[in-house]
N, C-alpha and C positions, 0 to 999 in steps of 0.2 A: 430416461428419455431426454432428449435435446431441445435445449426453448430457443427459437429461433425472433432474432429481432424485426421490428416492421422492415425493414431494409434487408434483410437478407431471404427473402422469398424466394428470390431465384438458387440460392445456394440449399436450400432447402427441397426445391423440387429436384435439383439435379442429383441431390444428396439419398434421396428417396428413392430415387429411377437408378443408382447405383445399386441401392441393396436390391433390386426388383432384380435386374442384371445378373446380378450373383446370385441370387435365387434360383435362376433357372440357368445357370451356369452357360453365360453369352459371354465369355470372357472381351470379344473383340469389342462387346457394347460398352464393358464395362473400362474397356483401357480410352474410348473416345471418351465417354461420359468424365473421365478420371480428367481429361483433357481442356471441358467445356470447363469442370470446377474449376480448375487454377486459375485459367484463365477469369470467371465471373471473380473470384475470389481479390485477383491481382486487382478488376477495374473497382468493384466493392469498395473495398477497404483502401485501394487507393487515394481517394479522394471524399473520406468520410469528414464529414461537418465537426465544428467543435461537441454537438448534442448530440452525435454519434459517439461521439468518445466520450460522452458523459453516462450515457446509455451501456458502453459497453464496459467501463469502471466499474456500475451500478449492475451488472448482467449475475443472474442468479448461478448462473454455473462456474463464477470466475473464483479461481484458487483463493480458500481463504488463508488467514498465517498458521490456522493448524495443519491444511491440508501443505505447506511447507513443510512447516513443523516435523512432522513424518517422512515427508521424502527428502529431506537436507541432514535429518538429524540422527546421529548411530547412538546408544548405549545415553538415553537422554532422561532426564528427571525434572520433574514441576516442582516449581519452588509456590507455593500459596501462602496469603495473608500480606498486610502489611503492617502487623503487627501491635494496631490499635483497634481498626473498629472489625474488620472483616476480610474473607477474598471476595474479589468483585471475578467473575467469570467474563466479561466484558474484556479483561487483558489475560495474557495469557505470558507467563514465564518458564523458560526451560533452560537449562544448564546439558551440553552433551557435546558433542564431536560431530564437526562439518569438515569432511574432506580433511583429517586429522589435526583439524585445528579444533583446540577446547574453545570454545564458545557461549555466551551467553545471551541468549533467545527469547525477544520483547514483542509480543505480537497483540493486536488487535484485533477480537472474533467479532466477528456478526453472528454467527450460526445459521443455523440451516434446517426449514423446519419449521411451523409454529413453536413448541412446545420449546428447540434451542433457539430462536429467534427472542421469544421473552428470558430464558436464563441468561442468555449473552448481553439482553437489554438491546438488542438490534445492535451491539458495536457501539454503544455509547455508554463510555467508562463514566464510575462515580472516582470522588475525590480520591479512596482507600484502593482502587488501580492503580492513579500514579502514584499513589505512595508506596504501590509494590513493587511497581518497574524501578522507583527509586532507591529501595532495598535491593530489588537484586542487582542494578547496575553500580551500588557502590560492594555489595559482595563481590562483583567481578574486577572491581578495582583493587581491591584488597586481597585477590588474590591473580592478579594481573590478567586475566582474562578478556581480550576481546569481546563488545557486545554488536551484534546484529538486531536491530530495530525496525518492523514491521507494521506500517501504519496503514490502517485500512476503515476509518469512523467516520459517521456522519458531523461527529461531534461529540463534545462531551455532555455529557445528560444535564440539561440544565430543571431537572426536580427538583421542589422544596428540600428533600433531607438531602441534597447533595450540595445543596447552598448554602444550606445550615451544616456542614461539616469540611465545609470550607474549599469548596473547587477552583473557586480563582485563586487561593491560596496555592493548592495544590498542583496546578498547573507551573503557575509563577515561581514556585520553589523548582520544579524541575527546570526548567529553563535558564535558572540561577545555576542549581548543582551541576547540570551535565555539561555545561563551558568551562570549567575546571577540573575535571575526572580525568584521572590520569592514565586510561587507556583508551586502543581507539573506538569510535562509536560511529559504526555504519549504518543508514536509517533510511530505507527504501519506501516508499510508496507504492501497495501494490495493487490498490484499490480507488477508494474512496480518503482522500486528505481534507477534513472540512475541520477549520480555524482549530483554537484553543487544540481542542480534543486530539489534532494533530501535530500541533507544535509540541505539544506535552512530550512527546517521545519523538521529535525532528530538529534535537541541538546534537548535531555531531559533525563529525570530522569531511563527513560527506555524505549528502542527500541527495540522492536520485528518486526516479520514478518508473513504472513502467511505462511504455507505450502509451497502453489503452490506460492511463489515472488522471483524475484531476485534483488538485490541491486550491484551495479557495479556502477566502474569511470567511465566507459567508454563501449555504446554497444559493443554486440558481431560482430556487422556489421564493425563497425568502426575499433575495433579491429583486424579481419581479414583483414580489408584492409590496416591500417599504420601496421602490421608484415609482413604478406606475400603477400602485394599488390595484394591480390585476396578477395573480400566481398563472394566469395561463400564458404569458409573455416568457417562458422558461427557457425557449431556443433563443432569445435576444438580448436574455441574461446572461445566458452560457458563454455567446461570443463574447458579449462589453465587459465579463468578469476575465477573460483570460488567464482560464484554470487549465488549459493544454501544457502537458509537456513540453513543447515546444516552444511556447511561449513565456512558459517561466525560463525555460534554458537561453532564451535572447533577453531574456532580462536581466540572467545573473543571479535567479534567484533557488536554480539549483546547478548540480552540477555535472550530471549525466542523466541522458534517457535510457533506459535497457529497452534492445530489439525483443523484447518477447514472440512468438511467433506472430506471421501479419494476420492472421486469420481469429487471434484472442487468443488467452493464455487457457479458454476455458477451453479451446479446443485442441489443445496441445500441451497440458499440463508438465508435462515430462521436460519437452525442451525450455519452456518459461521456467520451472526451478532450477535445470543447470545453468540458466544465462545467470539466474540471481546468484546461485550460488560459487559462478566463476566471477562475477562483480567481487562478490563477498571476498574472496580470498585473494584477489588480486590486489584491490586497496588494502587489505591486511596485510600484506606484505611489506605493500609501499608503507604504511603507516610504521610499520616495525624499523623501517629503517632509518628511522631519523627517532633522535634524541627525545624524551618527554617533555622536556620546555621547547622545542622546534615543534613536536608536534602541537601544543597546548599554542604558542603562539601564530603559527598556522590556522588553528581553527578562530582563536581571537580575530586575527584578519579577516577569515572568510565569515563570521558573524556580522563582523562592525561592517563590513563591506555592501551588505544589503541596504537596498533602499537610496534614493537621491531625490535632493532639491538643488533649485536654484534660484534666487532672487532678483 
């Protein structure tokens, strides 16, 4: 069944009087009604708030990286552990063929579910996830394989035993190793990008976002509560964080938005994993085409390039 957001009522009742329509088989009701949607749909989503798009980042039915995972990926296998304390179910790694490129596949689950919501830990990796995304993205280095990076966390878990086994460490070592990795590293946003837990798997060659994502230091929850010690101020955190795609791309601080469909990726899953997956192969190509110190110093640039002051 369809969870529909506070704002989308109207597309909801016209959504509803369509199935009624085709139920009793009024086809002429049903091609107006089809009519009414587009259009509600175009003024809707045209002019949604930045807490709309945080809302719809956050939306229970939106594609997680396994439900990618399955529709991008042929003849694919899970790599687990990271070979000291455990596998964290919270990341997810796969080695297979996208669009006959061998690939290697970095995703961050939430899951879905009570019962997969606490094995995924809600999408907030312990220390012993980046140290597996960092086994298998130096295995695809070492056997030159392109990786595809899918970040979708609230954050990284910050528990006692994941502080006591070192997560600023482990973050911090990724962000060290993956600016030197000798093949290319694409890293989309498909979700939810919130600080650390996202940069953990966001040094690469080029970071985009979807649409509907937001990427932030810090929730809007949190936010509202260390400014104005009130967490109900969340829509006036949302705007003064400028966690939109589009406002990180006027800042320079990524470097593509993907058109997912206008209506959410959750309602159109099919066409949101071909946009990703034509992103995907597209910059792989370009990436192929330049030298491994062009590309390595390229992304040098586009690291050191974030961020300005001035005195």
């Amino acid at each position: 069944m369809a969870t529909y957001l506070d704002f989308e009522h109207k597309i909801e009742k016209i959504q509803e009087d369509i199935v009624s329509a085709h139920a009793i088989a009024n086809m002429n009701e049903v091609e107006r009604l089809q009519k009414d949607l587009e259009k509600e749909v175009n003024k809707t989503f045209g002019s949604l708030s930045d807490f709309q798009k945080l809302q719809l980042a956050r939306h229970p039915d939106r594609p997680y990286a396994l439900d990618y995972i399955k529709s991008l990926m042929d003849d694919s296998y899970q790599i687990h552990g990271d070979r000291a304390f455990r596998d964290d179910p919270a990341i997810l790694c796969y080695i297979g063929w996208i669009g006959g490129q061998k690939t290697m596949l970095i995703g961050e689950q939430k899951g879905r579910g009570v019962k997969n919501k606490i094995k995924r830990n809600f999408g907030m990796p312990n220390p012993e996830g980046y140290r597996k995304a960092l086994r298998a993205v130096k295995m695809a280095e070492k056997f030159d394989i392109p990786v595809l990076m899918l970040i979708d966390t609230p954050g990284a878990y910050p528990g006692l035993g994941a502080e006591e086994r070192g997560q600023s460490e482990a973050i911090a070592k990724n962000l060290f190793e993956f600016a030197s990795v000798k093949v290319p590293l694409i890293s989309i946003v498909i979700g939810e990008g919130g600080s650390g837990g996202a940069l953990a798997i966001g040094v690469a060659d080029k970071l985009a976002m979807m649409r509907y994502s937001v990427f932030a230091v810090i929730s809007p929850e949190g936010c509202s509560a260390i400014l104005w010690n009130d967490p109900t101020k969340i829509e006036a955190a949302t705007k003064a964080l400028k966690i939109t795609p589009d406002d990180l791309l006027s800042h320079k601080l990524i470097d593509d938005v993907l058109d997912e469909p206008l209506i959410g990726a959750h309602r159109d899953k099919h066409t949101a994993s071909n946009v990703l997956k034509a992103y995907f192969l597209d910059n792989i190509k370009a990436l192929r085409s330049l030298s491994v110190d062009e590309m390595l110093d390229q992304r040098y640039e586009r690291l050191t390039s974030v961020g300005a002051y001035s005195e």
